[in-house]
N, C-alpha and C positions, 0 to 999 in steps of 0.2 A: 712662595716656594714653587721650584719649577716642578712640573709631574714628570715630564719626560726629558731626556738630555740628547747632547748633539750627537750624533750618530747612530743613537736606534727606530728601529725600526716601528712606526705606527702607519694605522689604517685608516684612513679617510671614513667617517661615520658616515658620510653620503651617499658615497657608492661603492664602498669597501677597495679602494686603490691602495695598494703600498706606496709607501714612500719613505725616506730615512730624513730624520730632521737634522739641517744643516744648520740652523742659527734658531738665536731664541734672542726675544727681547721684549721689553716692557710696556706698554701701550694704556693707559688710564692705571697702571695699578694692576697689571692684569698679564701673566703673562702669554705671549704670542709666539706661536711656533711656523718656523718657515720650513715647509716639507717638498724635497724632491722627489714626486715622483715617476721619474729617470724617463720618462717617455720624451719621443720629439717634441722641442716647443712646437702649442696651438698660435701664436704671432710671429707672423716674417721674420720680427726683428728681436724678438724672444733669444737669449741666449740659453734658456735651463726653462724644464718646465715646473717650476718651484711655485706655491701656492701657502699662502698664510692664514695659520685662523688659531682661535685660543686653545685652550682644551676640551672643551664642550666638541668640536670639530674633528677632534683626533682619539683613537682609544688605541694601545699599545697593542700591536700585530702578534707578537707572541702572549696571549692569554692564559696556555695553560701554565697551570700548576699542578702538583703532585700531595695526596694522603699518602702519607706512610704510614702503616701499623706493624705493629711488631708484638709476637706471643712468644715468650721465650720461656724456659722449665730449666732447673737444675740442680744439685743437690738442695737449694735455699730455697728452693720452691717455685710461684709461675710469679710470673712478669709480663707488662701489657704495658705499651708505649705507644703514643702516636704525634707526628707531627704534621706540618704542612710546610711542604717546601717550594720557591717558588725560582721563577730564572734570575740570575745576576743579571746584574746592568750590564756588561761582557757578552753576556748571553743574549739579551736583548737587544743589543747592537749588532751580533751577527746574523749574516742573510740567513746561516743555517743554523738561528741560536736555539731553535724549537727542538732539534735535532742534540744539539751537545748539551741541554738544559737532561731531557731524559737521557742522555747517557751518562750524564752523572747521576744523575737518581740512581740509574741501575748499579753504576762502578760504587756505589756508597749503601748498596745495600747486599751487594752479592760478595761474597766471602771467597777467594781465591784460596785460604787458606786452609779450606774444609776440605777433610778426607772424602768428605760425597756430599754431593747435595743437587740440587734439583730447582730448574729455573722454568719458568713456564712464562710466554711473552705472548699478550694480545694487545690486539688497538684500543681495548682500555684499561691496559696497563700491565702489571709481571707481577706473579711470585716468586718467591725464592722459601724452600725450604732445604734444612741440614739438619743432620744428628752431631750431638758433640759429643761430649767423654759426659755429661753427666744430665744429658736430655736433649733438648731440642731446638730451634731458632727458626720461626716459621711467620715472614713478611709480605704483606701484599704492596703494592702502590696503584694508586686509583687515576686516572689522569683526568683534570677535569678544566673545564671551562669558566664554569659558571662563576657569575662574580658577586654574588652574595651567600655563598656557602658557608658552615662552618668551617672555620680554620681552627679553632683551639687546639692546644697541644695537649695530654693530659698522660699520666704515668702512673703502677698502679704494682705493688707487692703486696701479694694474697697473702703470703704467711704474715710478712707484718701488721699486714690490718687485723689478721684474727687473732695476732697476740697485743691487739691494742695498741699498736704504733700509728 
């Protein structure tokens, strides 16, 4: 199974170069990725400065990802949601896919449709909270890096659990 496809964007593990991978192909069983990374060719007779190596060689240029949590209240009681979301393939083949990855994070958690509410944006990450007709909708997102984090999803109604559901 290939890890990365043609078009996005990864990093050269060696000395952190970008490049976009233009071809993939199979070498012992093994797949091999051929990356441009768009600088002048280093040989006279070089036409591209393309460079191959497996995946151990490469690790995907856009890393982050996003926690989402969500606290929500309402006449049925509280509510507590979270997941992990991460960039599309789309998104990871764009130069600027780091960029439209978090702007849909935001456009999928901020509510256009609230009479008021309230967005708070840092470099690591946004709130969003709003009042509604029968309590509240109060979300953070975390932006993160790191590649062995937790990711689990989990969901959680307080009245239900303490009527034994």
């Amino acid at each position: 199974m290939n890890e990365f496809v043609v078009g996005e964007y990864v990093r050269r593990r060696l000395d952190g170069l970008v490049g976009v991978v233009k071809e993939i192909a199979t070498f012992q069983g093994e797949p091999s990725y051929k990356v441009d990374l768009g600088r002048p060719p280093i040989a006279p007779d070089a036409k591209d400065d393309c460079w191959w190596g497996t995946a151990e060689a490469w690790e995907r240029a856009v890393l982050t990802h996003a926690h989402v949590d969500t606290r929500s209240a309402d006449c049925d009681g509280t509510y507590d949601k979270g997941y992990t979301d991460v960039p599309s393939t789309l998104e990871r083949c764009s130069q600027f896919g780091e960029l439209e990855f978090k702007e849909r994070v935001m456009n999928s958690v901020v509510s256009l449709h609230a009479e008021q509410g309230e967005l708070v944006v840092t470099p690591q990450g946004l709130t969003w909270s709003q009042t509604t007709d029968e309590g509240y909708i109060y979300t953070t997102v975390r932006w993160c890096e790191e590649k062995n984090c937790d990711r689990s999803s989990y969901q959680r109604d307080y009245r239900a659990e303490a009527m034994g559901y």
